[in-house]
N, C-alpha and C positions, 0 to 999 in steps of 0.2 A: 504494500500500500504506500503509496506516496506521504511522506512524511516534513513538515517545517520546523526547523528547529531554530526557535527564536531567542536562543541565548548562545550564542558564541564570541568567540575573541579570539584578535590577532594583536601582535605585539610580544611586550615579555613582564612577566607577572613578577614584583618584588619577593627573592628569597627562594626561586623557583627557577628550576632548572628545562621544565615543559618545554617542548616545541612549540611555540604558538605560530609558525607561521602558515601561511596562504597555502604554502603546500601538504603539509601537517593537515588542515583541516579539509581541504576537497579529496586525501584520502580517506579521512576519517568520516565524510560525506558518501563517498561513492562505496566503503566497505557497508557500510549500513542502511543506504536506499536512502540517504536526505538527500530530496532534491532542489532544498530552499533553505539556504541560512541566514540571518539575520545577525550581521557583525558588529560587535563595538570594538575598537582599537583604543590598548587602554593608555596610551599617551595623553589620550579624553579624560582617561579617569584620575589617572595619579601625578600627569605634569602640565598639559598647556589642551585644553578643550579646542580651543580653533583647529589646532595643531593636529591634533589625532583625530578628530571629525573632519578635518579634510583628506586626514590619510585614510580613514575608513572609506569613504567617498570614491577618493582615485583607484587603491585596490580593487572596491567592488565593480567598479565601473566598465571594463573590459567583460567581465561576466557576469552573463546573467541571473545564475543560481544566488548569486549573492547581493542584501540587499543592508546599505548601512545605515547604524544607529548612532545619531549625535545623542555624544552627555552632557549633560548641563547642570552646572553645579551651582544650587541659592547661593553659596557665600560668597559666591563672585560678582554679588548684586552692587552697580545696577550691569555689569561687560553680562551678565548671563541672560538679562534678558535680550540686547542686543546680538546675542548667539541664536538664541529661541530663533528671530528673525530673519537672520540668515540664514539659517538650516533651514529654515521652510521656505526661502527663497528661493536655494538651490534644489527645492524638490524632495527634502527630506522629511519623512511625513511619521518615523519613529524616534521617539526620544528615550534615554536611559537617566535615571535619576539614582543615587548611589550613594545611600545617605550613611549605610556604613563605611566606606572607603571616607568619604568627602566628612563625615564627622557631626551630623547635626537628625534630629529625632521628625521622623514623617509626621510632623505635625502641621496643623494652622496656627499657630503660635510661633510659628518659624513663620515673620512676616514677608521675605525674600520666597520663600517656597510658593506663597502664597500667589505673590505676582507672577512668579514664572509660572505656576498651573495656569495663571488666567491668560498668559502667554501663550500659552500651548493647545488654543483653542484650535489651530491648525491640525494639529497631531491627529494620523488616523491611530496609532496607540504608542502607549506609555509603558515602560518596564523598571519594576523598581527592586532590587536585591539589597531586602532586609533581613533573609537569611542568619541565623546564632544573633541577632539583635537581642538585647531584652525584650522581654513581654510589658505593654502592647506593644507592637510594630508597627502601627498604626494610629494615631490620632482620630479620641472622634469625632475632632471638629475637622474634619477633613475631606471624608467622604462626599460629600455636595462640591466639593472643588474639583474632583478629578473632571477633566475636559475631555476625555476618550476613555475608551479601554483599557484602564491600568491593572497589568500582570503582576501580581507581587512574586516575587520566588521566597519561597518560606520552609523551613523543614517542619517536620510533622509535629513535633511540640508546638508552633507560633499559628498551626494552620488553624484552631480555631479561634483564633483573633482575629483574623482573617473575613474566618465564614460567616462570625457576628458584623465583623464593617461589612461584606456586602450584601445583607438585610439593608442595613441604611442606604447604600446607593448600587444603582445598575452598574457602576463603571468599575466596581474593585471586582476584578477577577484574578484566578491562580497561574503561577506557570509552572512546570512541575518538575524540574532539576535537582532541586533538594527534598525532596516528597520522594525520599530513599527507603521511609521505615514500611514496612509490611503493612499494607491495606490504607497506604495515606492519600493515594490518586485516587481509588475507588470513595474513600471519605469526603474526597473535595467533588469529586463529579455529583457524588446522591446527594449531600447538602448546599451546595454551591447552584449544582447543572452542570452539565458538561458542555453545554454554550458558551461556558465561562472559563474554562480550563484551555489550555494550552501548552502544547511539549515544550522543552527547550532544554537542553543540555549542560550548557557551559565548556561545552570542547573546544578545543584540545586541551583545555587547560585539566578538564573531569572528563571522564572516560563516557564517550558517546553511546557506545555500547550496553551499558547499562544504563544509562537515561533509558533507551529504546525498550528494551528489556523490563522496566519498571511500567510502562505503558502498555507494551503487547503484550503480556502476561495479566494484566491486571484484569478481577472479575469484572466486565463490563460486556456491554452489549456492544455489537458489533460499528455502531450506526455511531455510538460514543464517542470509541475508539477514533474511528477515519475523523470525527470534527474535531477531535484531543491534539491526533497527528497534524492536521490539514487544513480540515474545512473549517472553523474558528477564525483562525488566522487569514484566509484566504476572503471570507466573507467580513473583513476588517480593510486588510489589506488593497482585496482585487487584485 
């Protein structure tokens, strides 16, 4: 089945020896049937946002399987909202926000967070890695701000923080890279939906093989599954 894997990275990860590069991951694509990756390059994440959102950009650009994700960090407010603007000017319509790297709590009380969700009104969707954060990982004043489809990637302890934020709004949905422990994807699709769920990996940095393996194995109906892998993402995306 056709499969998007919407959490990947090229670059080099602090303290880590991984192959993160371009080639490293269209192996790691083609051994397991991803035929659509979603890249952040983490020069976005850990040195200069311009910098690595234009290098995710040119990498992706020659091919098609690949589609990149600008990061935008609030405390570079106000240069982060003038990023917002140009990422969407050049046609980039996913944004990654990375509040454990960059250092501040997914809240609305983070006034800078605030303007950049209302920035991102553009955004066909949002991916945000609060993964080993404390509980909540989520603000509940915050839920009514998301402006698309935001992905949290959460491990199975934070997931139902999660499933309580999205009762209060349509836009907090799962992505499921860290949704490692036994029966934690089947938890987020029956109380979540599986309209709201979406694969993603984190390859090469985490081993794509078993993201996969966590999904196609998972007790789900079949119909689940392909919108888990695909269709989700696809009927966001186009």
């Amino acid at each position: 089945m056709p499969i998007t894997d919407c959490y990947t990275i090229l670059g080099s990860w602090p303290q880590t020896e991984v192959d993160l590069s371009l080639d490293a991951l269209a192996a790691a694509m083609q051994a397991r049937g991803v035929s659509r990756s979603l890249v952040t390059h983490t020069t976005a994440i850990f040195y200069d946002s311009v910098l690595g959102n234009d290098q995710a950009r040119q990498l992706c650009e020659p091919h098609a399987p690949l589609t990149p994700v600008a990061v935008v960090n609030p405390l570079r407010y106000p240069d982060c909202l003038a990023e917002v603007q140009r990422c969407l000017g050049l046609g980039m319509s996913v944004f990654r926000l990375c509040p454990r790297e960059h250092g501040y709590p997914f809240s609305g009380q983070v006034g800078p967070l605030r303007e950049v969700l209302r920035a991102l009104e553009g955004a066909k969707l949002v991916l945000v890695d609060v993964s080993g954060l404390p509980t909540p990982v989520i603000g509940a004043d915050v839920e009514d701000l998301l402006p698309a489809p935001t992905a949290f990637t959460v491990n199975g302890e934070q997931l139902g923080t999660v499933l309580y934020a999205a009762k209060q709004g349509p836009n907090v949905w799962v992505e499921t890279s860290a949704l490692d422990s036994g029966g934690a994807v089947e938890a987020a699709a029956k109380h979540l939906g599986a309209q709201r769920v979406i694969f993603g990996s984190g390859a090469p940095l985490r081993t794509l093989g078993s993201a996969v393996m966590s999904v196609q194995y998972a007790e789900l109906p079949e119909a689940d599954r392909n919108a888990i892998f695909e269709g989700n993402v696809q009927r966001v995306l186009g």
